[in-house]
C-alpha positions, -999 to +999 in steps of 0.1 A: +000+000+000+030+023+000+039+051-024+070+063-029+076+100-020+105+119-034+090+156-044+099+183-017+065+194-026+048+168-006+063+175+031+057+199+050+057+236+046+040+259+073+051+295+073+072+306+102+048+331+118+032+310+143+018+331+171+014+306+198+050+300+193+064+333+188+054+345+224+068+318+242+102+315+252+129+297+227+131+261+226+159+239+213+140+216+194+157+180+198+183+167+171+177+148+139+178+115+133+218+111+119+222+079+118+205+048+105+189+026+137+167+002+147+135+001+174+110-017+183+085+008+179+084+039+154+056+070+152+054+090+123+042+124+131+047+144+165+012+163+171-012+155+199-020+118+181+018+105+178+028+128+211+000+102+231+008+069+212+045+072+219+036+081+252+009+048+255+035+025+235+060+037+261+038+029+293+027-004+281+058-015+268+086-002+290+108-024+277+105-016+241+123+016+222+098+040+202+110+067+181+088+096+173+096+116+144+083+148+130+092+170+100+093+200+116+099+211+152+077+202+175+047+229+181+053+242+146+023+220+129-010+219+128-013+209+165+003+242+175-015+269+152-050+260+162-076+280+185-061+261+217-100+247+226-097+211+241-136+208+237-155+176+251-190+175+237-198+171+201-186+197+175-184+203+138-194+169+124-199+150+152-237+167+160-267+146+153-293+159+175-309+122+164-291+097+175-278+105+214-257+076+215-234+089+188-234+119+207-224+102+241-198+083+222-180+114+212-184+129+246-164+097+264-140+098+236-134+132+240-136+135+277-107+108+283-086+127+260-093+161+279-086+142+315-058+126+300-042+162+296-054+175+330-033+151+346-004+153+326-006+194+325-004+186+365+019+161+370+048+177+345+038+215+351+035+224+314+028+262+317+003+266+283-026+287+299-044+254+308-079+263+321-114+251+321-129+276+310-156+266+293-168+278+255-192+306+240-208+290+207-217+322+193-242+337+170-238+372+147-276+370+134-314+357+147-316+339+120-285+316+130-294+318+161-326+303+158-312+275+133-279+268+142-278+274+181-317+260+188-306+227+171-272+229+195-297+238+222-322+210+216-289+183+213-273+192+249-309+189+265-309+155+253-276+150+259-288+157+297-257+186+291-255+219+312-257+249+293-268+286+292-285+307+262-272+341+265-284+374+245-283+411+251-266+423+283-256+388+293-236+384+267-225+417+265-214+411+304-190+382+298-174+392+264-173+429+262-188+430+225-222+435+215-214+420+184-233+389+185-270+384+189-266+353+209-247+324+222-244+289+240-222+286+268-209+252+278-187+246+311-163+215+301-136+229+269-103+234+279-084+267+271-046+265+262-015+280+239-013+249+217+024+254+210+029+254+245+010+225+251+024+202+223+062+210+237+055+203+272+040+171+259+071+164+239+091+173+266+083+149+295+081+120+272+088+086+289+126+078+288+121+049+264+106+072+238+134+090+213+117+121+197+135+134+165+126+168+151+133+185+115+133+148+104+111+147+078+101+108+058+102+109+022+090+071+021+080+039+041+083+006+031+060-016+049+071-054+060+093-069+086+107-048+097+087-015+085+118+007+077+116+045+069+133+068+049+144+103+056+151+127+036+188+130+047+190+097+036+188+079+073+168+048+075+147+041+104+135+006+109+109-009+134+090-041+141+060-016+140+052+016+130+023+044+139+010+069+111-002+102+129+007+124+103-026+132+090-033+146+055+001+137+052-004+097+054-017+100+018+017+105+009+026+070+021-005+056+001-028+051+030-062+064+030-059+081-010-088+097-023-105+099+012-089+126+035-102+170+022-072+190+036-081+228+041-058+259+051-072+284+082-060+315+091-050+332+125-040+364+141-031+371+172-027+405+190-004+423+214-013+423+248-042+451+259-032+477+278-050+483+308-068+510+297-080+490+268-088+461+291-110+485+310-127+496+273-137+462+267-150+453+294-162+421+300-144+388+316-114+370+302-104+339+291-124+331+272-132+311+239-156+318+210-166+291+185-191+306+156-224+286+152-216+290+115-184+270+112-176+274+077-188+311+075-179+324+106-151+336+135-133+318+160-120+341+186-099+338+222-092+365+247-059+349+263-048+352+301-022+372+287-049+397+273-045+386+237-075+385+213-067+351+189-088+359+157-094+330+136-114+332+098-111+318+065-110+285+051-101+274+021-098+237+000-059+230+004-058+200-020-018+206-022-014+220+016+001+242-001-012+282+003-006+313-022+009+345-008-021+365-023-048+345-001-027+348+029-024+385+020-061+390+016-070+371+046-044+392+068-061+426+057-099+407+061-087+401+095-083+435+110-112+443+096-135+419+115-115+421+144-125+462+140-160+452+136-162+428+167-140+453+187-147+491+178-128+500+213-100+490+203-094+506+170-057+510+179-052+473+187-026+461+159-023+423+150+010+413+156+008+380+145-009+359+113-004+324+100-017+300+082-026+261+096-039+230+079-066+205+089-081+174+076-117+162+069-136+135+058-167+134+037-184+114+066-166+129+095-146+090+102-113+094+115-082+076+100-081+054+129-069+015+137-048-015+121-040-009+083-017-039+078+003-066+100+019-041+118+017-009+102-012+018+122-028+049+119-047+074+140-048+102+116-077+129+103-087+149+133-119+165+116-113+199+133-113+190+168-074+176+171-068+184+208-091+162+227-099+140+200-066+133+189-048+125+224-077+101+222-070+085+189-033+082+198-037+068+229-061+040+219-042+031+183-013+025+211-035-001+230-048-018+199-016-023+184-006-038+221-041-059+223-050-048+256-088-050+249-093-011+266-132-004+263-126+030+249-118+009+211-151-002+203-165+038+203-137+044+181-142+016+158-180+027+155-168+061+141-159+045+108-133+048+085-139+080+056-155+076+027-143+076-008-142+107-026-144+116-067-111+120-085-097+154-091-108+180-112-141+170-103-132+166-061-121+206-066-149+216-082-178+196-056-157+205-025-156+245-036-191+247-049-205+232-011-178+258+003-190+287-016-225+282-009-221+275+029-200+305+033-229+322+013-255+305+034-234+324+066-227+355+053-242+375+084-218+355+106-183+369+091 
């Protein structure tokens, strides 16, 4: 099932602009691999899915060696240029106000992953703004409201899930914008710095686990042993490997023609003065997720008194994004952030970038055995934190056989559905795009 990979075209290639990273203090990442060697264990990828499964391998199997390899430095990915919203009840395309099981499935999925990070935020001290916040789904119009955020509404009560419907002052009160019309609050997310988050996790790895950074794999040939190969020519070989590298797995042949990869866009700001603080008004720390996903604004105000501004999302079939779009969304930023904010006309953006994430037509993960001793816990569908230390950790305990309850809800998630070839794929997945984001257009 392998493909041979030898364009530089297909690794890697975020900006350097990251945010979350920027404002932390430097990091030496850890070395490369330089040498050809051999382990028992090897995990391709180092975001919150290969960070848990090298982790799980390592518990279960202290014994064993496990390498854990990622292309870039750790943080750097897609696990470190997202929102930073651990969230534990159903989101994007888990909903299905219909079928409450599905919904309780995702919940314990994504509430061991979330208690899995409490404890290790605890036990190893990783400083990343960890806090239980809690999350403000958020509407701009009635109309949206009454759609998007009744259905939501209508979910959690059969759920048997806490929750309050805010409007007017209320609202007003606890964000400082009157911006939005309405909005669900729910008392479980987790708030974080991502990039913080992902190198405390690689960081206080067992001591059986070897993490290799800027060691990016052109190739892997699966067998006995499974034996990759880096682009500086090393060769790492391993009785088994683990594929967490997400839209990047098609690259190795796995999962072709099933995973949609998009491109989002972030700014960050400088920290509010307190004068501007006092303008706004308001609490903070706190996390907006718009009702509208596709059409609308994802937004944190940051224990450091940073607004995160999140908008735009585009089809990525290359993961590949021009410097026009990135240009455009930049200036479209300050402008909604204006709009939202109108106190704090000088604010300045300091910081945009780009991120990727996967999708699936049926919102299935990339998730279990895909041959004798090759595995994969790949395509987080837009909710990669919890969902993801999830995946990672229980790909880990199937490829050990432990028989951990937690499998079977992931096995009942499926596996992603086949998608048309390209032209055509470009053409479906932008029309849909264009006419959600037309369908939202009150919500920008």
């Amino acid at each position: 099932m392998n493909a041979s990979v030898s364009s530089e075209k297909l690794l890697p290639a975020d900006d350097n602009t990251n945010g979350w990273s920027a404002i932390l203090p430097p990091r030496v990442p850890r070395e490369p691999a330089r040498q050809s060697a051999s382990f028992d264990w090897l995990v391709i990828g180092a975001g919150y899915a290969g960070l848990s499964a090298a982790r799980r391998l390592a518990i279960l199997n202290p014994s064993h060696t496990i390498a854990l390899v990622d292309a870039q430095a750790v943080g750097e990915g897609a696990h470190g240029r997202n929102a930073g919203f651990a969230i534990d009840l159903p989101h994007n395309n888990d909903h299905d106000p219909d079928n409450t099981e599905k919904g309780y499935r995702h919940m314990r999925l994504s509430r061991y992953g979330i208690e899995t990070l409490d404890e290790l935020v605890r036990v190893h001290g990783i400083e990343c703004q960890w806090s239980k916040r809690g999350r403000y789904d958020c509407a701009v119009s009635p109309d949206i409201s009454r759609k998007l955020l009744g259905a939501t509404a209508a979910e959690l009560d059969a759920l048997g899930e806490p929750y309050e419907m805010l409007r007017g002052d209320a609202l007003h009160e606890r964000l400082g914008t009157r911006y939005y019309d309405s909005a669900i609050y729910t008392p479980g997310t987790r708030l974080l710095n991502p990039a913080a988050l992902s190198r405390g996790l690689a960081d206080s790895q067992p001591a059986n686990v070897q993490l290799f950074e800027h060691s990016p794999v052109l190739d892997i040939e699966p067998g006995s042993p499974v034996v990759a190969t880096l682009r500086s020519g090393v060769r790492l070989a391993a009785r088994n490997a683990v594929l967490t590298n997400n839209a990047f797995i098609n690259r190795f042949g796995y999962f072709d023609r099933k995973l949609l990869p998009f491109v989002l866009f972030a700014s960050l700001s400088r920290p509010l003065t307190s004068d501007e603080r006092a303008a706004l008004g308001g609490s903070y720390d706190w996390g907006i997720t718009p009702a509208h996903g596709i059409a609308g604004a994802t937004l944190r105000y940051t224990q450091d008194f940073r607004i995160l501004f999140r908008y735009g999302f585009q089809f990525a079939p290359t993961l590949r994004c021009p410097a026009a779009l990135r240009e455009r969304m930049r200036r479209t930023h300050q402008v909604l952030f204006g709009a939202r904010f109108p106190m704090l006309e000088h604010v300045s953006l300091e910081h945009f970038w780009a991120g990727y994430l996967s999708l699936s037509h049926n919102g299935a993960p990339g998730w279990g055995q895909l041959s004798k001793n090759v595995y994969a816990a790949v395509n987080c569908n837009g909710v990669g934190i919890a969902k993801q230390t999830t995946a990672g950790a229980l790909v880990a305990e199937l490829a050990c056989d432990t028989g951990h309850p937690l499998i079977g809800d992931m096995l009942a998630l499926g596996s992603p559905d086949l998608l048309p070839r390209r032209p055509f794929l470009d053409i479906g997945v932008r029309s849909v795009l264009a006419a959600q984001k037309w369908a939202g257009r009150s919500e920008k």
